[in-house]
N, C-alpha and C positions, 0 to 999 in steps of 0.2 A: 585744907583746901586752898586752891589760886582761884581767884575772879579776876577775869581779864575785860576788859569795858573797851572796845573799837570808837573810834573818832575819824572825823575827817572828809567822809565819804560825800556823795555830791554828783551833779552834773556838771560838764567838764567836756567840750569841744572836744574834738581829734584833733590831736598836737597838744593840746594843753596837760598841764600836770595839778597832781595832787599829793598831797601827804597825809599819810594814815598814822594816826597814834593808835596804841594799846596802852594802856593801864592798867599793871598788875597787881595784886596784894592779896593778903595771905599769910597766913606764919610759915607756911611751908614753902614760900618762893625764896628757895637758894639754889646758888648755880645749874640753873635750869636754863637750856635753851629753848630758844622762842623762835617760832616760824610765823609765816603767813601761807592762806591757803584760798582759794578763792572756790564759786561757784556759782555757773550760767545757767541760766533755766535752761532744763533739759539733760542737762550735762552733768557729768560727776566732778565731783571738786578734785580741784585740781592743786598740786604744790607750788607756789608761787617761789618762796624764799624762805631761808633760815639762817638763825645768828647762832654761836656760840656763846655762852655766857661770858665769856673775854669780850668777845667783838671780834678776837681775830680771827674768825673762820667765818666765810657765807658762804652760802651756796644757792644758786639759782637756777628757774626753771628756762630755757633755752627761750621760752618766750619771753622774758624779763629780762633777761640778758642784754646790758649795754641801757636797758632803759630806767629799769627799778633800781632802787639802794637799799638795802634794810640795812638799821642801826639800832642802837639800843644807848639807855641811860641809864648805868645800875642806879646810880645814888637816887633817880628818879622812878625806879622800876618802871621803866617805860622802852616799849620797840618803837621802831618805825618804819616806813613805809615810803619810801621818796619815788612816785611814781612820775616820769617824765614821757614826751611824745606820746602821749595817750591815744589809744585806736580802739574805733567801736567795737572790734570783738575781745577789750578788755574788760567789757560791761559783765557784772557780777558781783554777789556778796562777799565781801574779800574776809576772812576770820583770822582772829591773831590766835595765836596756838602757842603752848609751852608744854615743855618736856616734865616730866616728872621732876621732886629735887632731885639734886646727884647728877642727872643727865646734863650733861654741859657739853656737848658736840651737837654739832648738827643733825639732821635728819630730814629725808625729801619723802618719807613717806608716813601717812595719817597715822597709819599705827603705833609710830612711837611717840605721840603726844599722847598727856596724859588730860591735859585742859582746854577747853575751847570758850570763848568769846561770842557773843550773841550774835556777832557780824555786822557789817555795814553796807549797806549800798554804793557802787561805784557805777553813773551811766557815761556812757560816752558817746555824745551825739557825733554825726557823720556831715 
């Protein structure tokens, strides 16, 4: 099994930024990619971002685009999350996600995560 632990999360003006860590481990976290995902009351969660177990691939969701970063620290098994110019309708539980092991590509949809993270609160006052 992975256990993934969220950090970071908080209240945060529009325009202001944040950064999210995850925290993996596990005996079975090898070359597995890790996403983030978020979710607005109401709303179905949605795909934020994902890394490749290299780092050299992400991919993002049109709304994150230009403003979020995700990275990762293998030696640290650790994602992140570098959210910038924050706006109130990014207010939501953001969960960090991993692929199964083996899975080392990315992936923009819930279904190819095998692990999920308890989540974190992100508000963003107006």
């Amino acid at each position: 099994q992975v256990q993934l632990v969220e950090s970071g999360g908080g209240l945060v003006q529009a325009g202001g930024s944040l950064r999210l860590s995850c925290a993996a481990s596990g005996r079975t976290f090898s070359r597995n990619a890790m996403g983030w995902f978020r979710q607005a009351p109401g709303k179905e969660r949605e795909f934020v971002a994902s890394i490749s177990w290299s780092g050299g691939s992400t991919g993002y969701a049109d709304s994150a685009k230009g403003r979020f970063t995700i990275s990762r620290d293998n030696a640290l098994n650790t994602a992140y999350l570098q959210m910038n110019s924050l706006k109130p309708e990014d207010t939501a539980v953001y969960y960090c996600t991993a692929r199964a092991p083996g899975e080392a590509n990315i992936a923009t949809s819930d279904y190819f995560y095998a692990y999920w993270g308890q989540g974190t609160q992100v508000t963003v006052s107006s």
